[in-house]
C-alpha positions in Angstrom: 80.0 65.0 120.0 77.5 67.7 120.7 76.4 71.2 118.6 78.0 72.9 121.6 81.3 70.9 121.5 81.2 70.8 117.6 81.1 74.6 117.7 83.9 75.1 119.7 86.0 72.9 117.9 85.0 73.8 114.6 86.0 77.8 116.2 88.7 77.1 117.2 90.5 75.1 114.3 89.0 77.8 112.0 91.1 80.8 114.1 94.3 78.5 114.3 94.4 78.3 110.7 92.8 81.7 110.0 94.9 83.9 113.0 97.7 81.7 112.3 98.2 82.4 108.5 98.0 86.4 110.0 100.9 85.4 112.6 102.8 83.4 109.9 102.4 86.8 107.3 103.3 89.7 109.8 105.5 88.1 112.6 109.3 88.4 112.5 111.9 85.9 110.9 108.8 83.3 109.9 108.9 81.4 106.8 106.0 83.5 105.4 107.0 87.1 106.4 105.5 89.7 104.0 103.9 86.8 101.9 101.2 89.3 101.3 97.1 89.3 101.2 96.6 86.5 98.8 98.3 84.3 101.2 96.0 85.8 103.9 92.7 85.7 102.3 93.4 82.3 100.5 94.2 80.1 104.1 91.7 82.3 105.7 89.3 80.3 103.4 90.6 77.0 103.8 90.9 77.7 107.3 86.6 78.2 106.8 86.6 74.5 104.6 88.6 72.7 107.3 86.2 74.0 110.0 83.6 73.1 108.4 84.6 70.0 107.3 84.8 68.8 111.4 81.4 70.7 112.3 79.2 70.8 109.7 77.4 67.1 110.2 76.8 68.0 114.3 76.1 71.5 114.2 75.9 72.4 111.2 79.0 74.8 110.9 77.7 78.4 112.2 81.1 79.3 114.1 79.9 82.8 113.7 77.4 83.9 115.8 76.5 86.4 112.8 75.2 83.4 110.8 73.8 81.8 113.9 71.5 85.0 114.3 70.9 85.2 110.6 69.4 82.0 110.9 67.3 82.2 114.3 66.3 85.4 112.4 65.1 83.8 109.2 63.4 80.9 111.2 65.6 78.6 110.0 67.3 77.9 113.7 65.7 77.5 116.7 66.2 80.8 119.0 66.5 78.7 122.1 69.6 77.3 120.6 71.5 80.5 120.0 72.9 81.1 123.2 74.4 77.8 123.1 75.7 78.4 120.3 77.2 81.5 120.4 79.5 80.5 123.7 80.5 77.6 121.8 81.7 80.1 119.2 82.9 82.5 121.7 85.1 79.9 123.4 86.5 78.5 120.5 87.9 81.7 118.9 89.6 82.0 122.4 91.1 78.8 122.4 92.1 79.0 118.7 93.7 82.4 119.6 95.6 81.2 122.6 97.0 78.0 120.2 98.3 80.2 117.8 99.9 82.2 120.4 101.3 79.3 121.7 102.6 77.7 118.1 104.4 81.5 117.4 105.1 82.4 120.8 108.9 82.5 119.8 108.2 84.7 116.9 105.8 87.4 119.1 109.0 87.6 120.9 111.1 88.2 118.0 108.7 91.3 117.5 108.1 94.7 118.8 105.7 95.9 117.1 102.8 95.8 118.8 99.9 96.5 116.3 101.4 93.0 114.5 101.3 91.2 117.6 97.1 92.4 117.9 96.6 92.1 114.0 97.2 88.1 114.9 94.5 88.3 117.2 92.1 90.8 115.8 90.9 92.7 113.0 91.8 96.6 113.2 90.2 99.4 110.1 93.1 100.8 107.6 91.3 104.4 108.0 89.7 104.8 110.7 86.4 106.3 110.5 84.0 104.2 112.9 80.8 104.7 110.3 82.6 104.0 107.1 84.1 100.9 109.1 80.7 99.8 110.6 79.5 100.1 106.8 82.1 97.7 105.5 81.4 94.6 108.0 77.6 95.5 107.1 78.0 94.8 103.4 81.1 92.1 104.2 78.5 90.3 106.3 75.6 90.9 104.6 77.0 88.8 101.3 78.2 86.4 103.4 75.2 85.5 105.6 72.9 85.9 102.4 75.1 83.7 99.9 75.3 81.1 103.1 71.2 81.0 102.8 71.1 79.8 99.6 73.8 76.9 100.3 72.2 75.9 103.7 68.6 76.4 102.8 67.6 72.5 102.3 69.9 71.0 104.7 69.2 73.4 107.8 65.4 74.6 109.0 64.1 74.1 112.5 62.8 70.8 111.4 66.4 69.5 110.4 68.6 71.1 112.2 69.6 68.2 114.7 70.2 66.1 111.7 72.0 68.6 109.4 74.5 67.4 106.8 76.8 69.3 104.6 75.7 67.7 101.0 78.2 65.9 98.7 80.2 65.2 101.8 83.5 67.5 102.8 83.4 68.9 99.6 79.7 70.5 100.8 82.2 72.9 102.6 84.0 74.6 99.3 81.0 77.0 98.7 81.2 79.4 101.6 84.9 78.9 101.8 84.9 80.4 98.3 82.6 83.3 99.8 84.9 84.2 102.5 87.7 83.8 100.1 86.0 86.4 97.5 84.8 88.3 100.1 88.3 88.6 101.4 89.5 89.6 98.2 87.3 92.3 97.0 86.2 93.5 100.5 88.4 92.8 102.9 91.0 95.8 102.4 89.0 98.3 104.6 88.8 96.8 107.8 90.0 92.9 107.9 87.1 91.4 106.9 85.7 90.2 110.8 82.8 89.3 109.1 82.4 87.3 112.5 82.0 89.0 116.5 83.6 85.4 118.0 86.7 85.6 115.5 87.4 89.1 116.6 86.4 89.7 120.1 86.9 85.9 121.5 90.8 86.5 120.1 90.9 90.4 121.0 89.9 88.8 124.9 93.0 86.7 124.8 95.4 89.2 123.3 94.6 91.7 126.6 95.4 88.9 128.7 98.4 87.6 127.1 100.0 90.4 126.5 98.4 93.8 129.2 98.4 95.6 126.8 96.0 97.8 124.7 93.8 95.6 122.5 92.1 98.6 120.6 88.9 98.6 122.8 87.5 102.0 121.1 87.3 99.8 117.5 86.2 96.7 119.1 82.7 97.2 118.7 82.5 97.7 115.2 83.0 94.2 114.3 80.3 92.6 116.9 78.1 95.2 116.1 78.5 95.7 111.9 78.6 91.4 111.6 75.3 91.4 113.8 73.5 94.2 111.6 74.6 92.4 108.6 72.9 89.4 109.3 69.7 90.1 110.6 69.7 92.3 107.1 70.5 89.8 105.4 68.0 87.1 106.7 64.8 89.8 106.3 66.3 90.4 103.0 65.7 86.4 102.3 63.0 86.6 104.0 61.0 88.8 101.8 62.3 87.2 98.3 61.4 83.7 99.5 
């Protein structure tokens, strides 16, 4: 298995589980209806150890291309590889997005509502005030990308990266699972917590296809652009303390 494929599946498992906990919490007449934002937040974190788990010893585990530019940014991954990268990424949130609507199809039926039906494919702001919401997938990002330095700094550098291992084995994935978890938690109420372009626009790509209908373009820029900004803050940040 290749970085490339590694990406892509590691993606995609990682928005089956994350998307489909969303699909299982807000779609009609499922077992988990209205089972709230602990449920959420807590399999969107496991959903991050399982995909990690598969990807980390071939690629290393980005499946974000906000951590894969945090890296390049911080020297720490070579910039010819990001490309690569990122459409693995890109193409694994889609097909992770198209399986979950696949495994719920019969439950997107069941519902009309449409802003649950793009909520289980995208993030979306609960106010909506574009710099307030670019400001929150800053910081969201930012903590992620930097706390994901510290855990990746002796396994991945340019030198490494094609031999990269998550230490202790599987259990090298818990750390930034608990990160997305806490960042979930304490930061996640404003906009979703994208904290990752692929896991929002890759699935936002297949929600306009599946379903014609209006996939909140206007907001869909915020969590490209605010993960992006995040990182490369994040990584100069690092950068200077090192």
């Amino acid at each position: 298995m290749t970085p490339f494929i590694a990406e892509i599946i590691g993606t995609a498992v990682m928005i089956l589980l994350g998307n489909g906990v969303v699909a299982n919490v807000v779609l009609n007449n499922t077992k988990g209806n209205n089972s709230g934002w602990i449920v959420t937040t807590t399999a969107w974190a496991f959903a991050v150890f399982a995909a990690v788990t598969i990807a980390g010893p071939i690629s290393g585990a980005h499946l974000n291309p906000a951590i894969t530019l945090g890296f390049a940014t911080a020297g720490m991954f070579p910039w010819e590889d990001v490309p690569t990268y990122i459409a693995g990424e890109m193409i694994g949130a889609m097909i992770g997005a198209l399986l979950v609507y696949i495994f719920y199809k019969d439950h997107f039926s069941a519902t009309s509502d449409e802003g649950s039906k793009l909520a289980c494919f995208s993030t979306g702001p609960a106010i909506r005030k574009p710099i307030s919401n670019l400001v929150s997938e800053i910081i969201g990002t930012f903590v992620l990308v930097f706390a994901v330095f510290y855990i990746a700094e002796p396994s991945f550098s340019a030198e490494t990266i094609t031999n990269a291992k998550i230490g202790l084995g599987s259990i090298g994935a818990l750390p930034v699972s608990i990160i997305v978890w806490a960042i979930g938690l304490s930061l996640g109420g404003t906009t979703g917590y994208a904290i990752n372009p692929a896991r929002d626009l890759g699935p936002r790509i297949i929600h306009s296809i599946l379903f014609k209908a209006k996939s909140d373009w206007g907001y869909s820029w915020i969590p490209v652009i605010g993960p992006m900004i995040g990182a490369v803050l994040a990584a100069l940040l690092f950068l200077t303390l090192k």
